[in-house]
C-alpha positions as CSV (number, residue, x, y, z in Angstrom):
1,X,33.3,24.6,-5.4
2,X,30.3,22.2,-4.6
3,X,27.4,21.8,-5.8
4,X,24.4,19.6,-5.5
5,X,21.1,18.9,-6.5
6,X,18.5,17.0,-4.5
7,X,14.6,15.8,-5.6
8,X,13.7,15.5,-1.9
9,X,9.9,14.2,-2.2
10,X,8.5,16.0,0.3
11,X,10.8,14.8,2.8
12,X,9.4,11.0,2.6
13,X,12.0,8.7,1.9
14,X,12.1,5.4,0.4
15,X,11.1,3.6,3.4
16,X,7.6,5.6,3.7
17,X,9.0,7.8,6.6
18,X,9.6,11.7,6.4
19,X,12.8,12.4,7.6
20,X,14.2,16.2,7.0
21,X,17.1,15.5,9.3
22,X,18.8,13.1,6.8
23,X,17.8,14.7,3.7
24,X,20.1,18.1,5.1
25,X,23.3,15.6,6.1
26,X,23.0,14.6,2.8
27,X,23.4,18.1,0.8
28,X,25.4,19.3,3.8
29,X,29.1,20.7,2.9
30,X,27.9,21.8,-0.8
31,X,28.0,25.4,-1.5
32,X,25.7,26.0,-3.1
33,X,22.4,23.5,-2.7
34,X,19.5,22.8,-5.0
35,X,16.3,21.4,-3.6
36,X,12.7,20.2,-5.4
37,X,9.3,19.1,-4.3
38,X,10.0,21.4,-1.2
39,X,6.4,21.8,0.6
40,X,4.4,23.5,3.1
41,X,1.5,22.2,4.4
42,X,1.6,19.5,2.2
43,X,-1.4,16.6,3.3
44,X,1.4,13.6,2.1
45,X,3.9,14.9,4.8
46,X,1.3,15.8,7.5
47,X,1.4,19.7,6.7
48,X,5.1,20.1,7.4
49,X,6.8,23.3,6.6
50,X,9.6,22.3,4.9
51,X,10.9,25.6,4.6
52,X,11.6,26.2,8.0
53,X,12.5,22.7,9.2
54,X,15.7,22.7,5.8
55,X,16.5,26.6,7.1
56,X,16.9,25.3,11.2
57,X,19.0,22.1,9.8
58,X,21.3,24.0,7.7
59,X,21.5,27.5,10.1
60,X,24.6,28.6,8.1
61,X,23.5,28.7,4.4
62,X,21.8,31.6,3.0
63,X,18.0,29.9,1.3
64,X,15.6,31.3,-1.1
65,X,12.2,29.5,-1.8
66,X,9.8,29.8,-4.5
67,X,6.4,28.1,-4.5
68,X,5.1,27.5,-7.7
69,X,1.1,27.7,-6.4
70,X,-0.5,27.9,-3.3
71,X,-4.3,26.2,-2.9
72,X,-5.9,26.6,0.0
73,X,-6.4,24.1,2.3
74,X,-8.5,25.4,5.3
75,X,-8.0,29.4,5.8
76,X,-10.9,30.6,8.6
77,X,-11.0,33.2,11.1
78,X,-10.0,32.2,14.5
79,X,-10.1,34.5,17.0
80,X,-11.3,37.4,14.9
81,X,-8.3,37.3,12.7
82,X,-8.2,35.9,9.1
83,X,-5.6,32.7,9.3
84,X,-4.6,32.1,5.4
85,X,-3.5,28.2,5.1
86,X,-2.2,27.4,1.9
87,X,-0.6,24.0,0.3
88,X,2.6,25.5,-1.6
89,X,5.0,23.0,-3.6
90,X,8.2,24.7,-5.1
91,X,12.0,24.6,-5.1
92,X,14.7,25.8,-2.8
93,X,18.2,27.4,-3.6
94,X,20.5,27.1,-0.4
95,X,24.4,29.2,-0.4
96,X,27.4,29.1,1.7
97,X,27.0,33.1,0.5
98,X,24.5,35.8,0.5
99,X,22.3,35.2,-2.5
100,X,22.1,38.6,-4.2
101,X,19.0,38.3,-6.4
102,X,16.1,35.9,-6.9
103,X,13.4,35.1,-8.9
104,X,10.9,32.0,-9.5
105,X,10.6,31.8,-13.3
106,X,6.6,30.3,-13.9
107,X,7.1,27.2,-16.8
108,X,4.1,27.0,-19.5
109,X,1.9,24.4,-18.5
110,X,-1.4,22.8,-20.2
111,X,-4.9,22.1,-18.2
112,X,-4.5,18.1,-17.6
113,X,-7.3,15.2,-16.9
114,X,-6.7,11.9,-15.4
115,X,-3.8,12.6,-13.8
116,X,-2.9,15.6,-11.9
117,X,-0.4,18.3,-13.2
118,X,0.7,21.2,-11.3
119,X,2.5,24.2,-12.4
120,X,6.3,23.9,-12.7
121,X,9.0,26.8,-11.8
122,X,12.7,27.3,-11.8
123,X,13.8,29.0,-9.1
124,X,17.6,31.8,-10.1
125,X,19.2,32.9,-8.1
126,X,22.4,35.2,-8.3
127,X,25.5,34.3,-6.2
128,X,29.1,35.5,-6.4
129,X,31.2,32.6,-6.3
130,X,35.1,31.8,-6.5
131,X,34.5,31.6,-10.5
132,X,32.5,35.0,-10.3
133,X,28.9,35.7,-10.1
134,X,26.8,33.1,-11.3
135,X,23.4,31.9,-11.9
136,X,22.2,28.7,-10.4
137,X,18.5,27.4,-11.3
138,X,16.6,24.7,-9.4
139,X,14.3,23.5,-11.8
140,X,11.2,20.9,-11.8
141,X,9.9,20.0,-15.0
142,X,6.5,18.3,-15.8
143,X,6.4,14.7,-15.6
144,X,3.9,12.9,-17.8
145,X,4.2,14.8,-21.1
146,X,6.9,15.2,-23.4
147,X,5.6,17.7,-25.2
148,X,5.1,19.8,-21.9
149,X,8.8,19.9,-21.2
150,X,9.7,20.7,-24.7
151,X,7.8,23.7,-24.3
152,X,9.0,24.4,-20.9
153,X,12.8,23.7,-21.9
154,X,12.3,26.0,-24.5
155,X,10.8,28.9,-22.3
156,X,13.6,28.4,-19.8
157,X,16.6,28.4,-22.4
158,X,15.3,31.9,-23.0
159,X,15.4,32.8,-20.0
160,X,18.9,31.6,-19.9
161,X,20.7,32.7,-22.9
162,X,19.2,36.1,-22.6
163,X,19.6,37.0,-18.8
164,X,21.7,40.2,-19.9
165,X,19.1,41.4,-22.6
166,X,16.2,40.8,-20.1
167,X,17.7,42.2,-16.8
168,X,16.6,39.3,-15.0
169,X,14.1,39.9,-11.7
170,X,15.8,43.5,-10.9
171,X,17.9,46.3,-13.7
172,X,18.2,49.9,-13.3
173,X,18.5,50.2,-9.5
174,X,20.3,53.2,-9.5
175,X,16.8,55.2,-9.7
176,X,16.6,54.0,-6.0
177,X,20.5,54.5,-4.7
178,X,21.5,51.1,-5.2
179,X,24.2,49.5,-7.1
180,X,23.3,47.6,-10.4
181,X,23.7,44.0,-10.4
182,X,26.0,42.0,-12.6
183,X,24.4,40.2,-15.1
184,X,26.2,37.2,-15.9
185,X,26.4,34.7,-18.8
186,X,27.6,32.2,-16.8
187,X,24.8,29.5,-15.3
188,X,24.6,26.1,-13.7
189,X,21.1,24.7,-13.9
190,X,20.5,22.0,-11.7
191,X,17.3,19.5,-11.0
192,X,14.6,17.0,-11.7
193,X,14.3,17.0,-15.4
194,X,11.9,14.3,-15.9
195,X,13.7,13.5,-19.3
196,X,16.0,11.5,-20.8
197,X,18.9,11.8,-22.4
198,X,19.2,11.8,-26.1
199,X,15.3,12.8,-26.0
200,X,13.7,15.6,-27.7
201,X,13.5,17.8,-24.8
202,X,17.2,16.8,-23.9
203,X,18.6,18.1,-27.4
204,X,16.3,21.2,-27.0
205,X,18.6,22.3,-24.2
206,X,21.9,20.3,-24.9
207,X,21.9,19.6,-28.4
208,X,23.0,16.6,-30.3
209,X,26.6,14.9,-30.7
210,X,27.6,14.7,-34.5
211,X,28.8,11.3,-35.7
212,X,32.3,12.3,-36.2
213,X,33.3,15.5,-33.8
214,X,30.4,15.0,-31.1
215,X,29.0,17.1,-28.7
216,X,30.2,20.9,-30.0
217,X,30.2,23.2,-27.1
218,X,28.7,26.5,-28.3
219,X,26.8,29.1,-26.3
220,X,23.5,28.6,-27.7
221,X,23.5,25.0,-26.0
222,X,24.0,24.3,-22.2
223,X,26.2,21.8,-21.1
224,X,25.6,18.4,-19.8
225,X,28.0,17.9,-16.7
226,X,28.1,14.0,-16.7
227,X,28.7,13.8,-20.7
228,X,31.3,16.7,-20.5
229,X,32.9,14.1,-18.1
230,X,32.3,11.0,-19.4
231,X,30.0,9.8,-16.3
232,X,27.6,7.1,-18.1
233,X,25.6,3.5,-16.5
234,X,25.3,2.9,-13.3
235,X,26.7,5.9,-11.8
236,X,24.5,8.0,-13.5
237,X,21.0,6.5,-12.0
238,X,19.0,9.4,-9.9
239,X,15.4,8.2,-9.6
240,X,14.1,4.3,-8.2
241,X,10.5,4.0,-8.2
242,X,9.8,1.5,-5.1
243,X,6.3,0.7,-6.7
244,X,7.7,-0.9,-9.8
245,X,9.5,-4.1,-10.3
246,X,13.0,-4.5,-10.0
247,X,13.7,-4.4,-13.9
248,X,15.4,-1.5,-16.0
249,X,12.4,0.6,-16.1
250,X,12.7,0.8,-12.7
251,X,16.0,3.0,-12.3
252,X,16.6,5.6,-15.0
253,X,18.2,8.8,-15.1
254,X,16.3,11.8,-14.6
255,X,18.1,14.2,-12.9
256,X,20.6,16.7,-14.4
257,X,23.5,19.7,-14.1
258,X,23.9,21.5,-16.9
259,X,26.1,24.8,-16.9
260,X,26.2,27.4,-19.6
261,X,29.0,27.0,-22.0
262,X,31.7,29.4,-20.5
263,X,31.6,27.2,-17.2
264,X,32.3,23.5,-19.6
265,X,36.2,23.8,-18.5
266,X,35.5,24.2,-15.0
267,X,33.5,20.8,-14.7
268,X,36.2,18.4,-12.9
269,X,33.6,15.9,-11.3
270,X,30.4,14.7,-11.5
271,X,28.9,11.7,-8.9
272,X,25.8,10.4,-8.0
273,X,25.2,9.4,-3.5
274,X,23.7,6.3,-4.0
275,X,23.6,5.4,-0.4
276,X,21.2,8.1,0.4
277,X,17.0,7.0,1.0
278,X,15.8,9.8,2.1
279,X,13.6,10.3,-1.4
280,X,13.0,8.2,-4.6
281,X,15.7,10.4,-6.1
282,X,19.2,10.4,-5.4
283,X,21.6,13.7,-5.1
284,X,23.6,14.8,-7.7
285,X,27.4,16.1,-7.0
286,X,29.0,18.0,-8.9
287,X,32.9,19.8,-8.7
288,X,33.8,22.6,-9.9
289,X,37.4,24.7,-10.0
């Protein structure tokens, strides 16, 4: 099983140009796809719905979309009818198979000035896979503060850990004739963290090697992929910022798959596509068996 997780920035690659056609070829063959910064009528991509251009490029997977807001940007009547226009930023969860339940999980956010913030989400969704149903997250966490995804990291490893205590977006379904849901421990949580590794946020949701028996793998901590496989340098740079200089500050890694505990052993391989420039991030591979 594939998997593969994808900032796609709006659709505008690192030469300036919106390209939706080479962002799909290069998530294409995954099975199960994890997309962020998916918009409609976004002003930076001339009002593209991104929704509907990723769903015609990739007619065979199954897609669920959650926007995180939606402002308006020119609702009216026309014709006699209310026309409701709204900019909507969120994430995407494509599947080879029918995804069997969703829901976009809101992250705590705080009221920013001088530079803009926007509320965060992590999309789940529920898909029965070859290892048995599983959760899969696309996640986009904040970008200027710290603190912000600390508090958001800890919201969503709630949300994780205690999927079977909650019920997740839909329990007790046999009041309507239907049958109930699994509700699994296993997850793979996949996206733009904004973080590094080793930093607060980081140990919030991975923990923190000891000196002597390192990383303990326990199932109140998720699991980094790459570290699980020993994937560390070069191969592990996800985001170039084309505005910067070309020193170290200017490639870092920011992008993650973590998977609960009970899925460590399946891990087998973990790779970034660096020849891809259809966004300032690169996607993140990941095998699993």
């Amino acid at each position: 099983m594939r998997l593969v997780t994808y900032n796609i920035q709006y659709g505008i690659g690192l030469d300036g140009r919106y390209d939706v056609g080479r962002i799909a070829d290069a998530v294409r063959g995954a099975d199960v796809i994890a997309l962020q910064e998916v918009t409609r009528n976004n002003p930076k991509n001339g009002g593209r719905d991104m929704v509907a251009e990723l769903g015609d490029a990739l007619p065979d997977y199954f897609a669920v979309y959650g926007s995180n807001f939606e402002a308006n940007i020119g609702s009216g009547i026309e014709n006699g009818r209310a026309i409701t226009r709204t900019f909507q930023l969120g994430n995407m969860v494509l599947s080879k198979t029918p995804i069997h339940l969703s829901r976009n999980l809101l992250l705590p956010r705080s009221r920013s000035f001088e530079a803009m913030n926007f509320q965060r989400g992590a999309l789940e969704a529920l898909i029965e896979t070859p290892l048995g149903f599983t959760r899969f997250y696309s996640i986009h966490l904040d970008h200027r503060s710290p603190v912000e995804r600390v508090s958001q990291i800890q919201f969503l490893r709630q949300r994780l850990l205690n999927y079977a205590l909650e019920g997740g977006a839909l329990s007790g379904v046999a009041e309507i004739g239907l049958p109930e849901l699994p509700h699994p421990e296993a997850f793979v949580a996949m996206g733009d963290f904004n973080m590094l590794a080793g930093s607060p946020e980081y140990v919030e949701l991975a923990g923190r090697p000891d000196h002597e028996f390192g990383m303990p793998l326990t199932a109140d901590f998720a699991v980094d992929a790459a570290m699980r496989l020993n994937v560390a340098g070069a191969d592990l740079v996800t985001w170039v910022d084309p505005k910067r200089s070309d020193d170290t500050s200017r490639h870092k890694r920011i992008d993650y798959v973590f998977s609960s505990a009970s899925l460590a052993r399946a891990l087998k391989r973990l790779w970034v596509d660096r020849q891809t420039v259809g966004s300032d991030h690169l996607p993140v591979w990941v095998e699993m068996a």
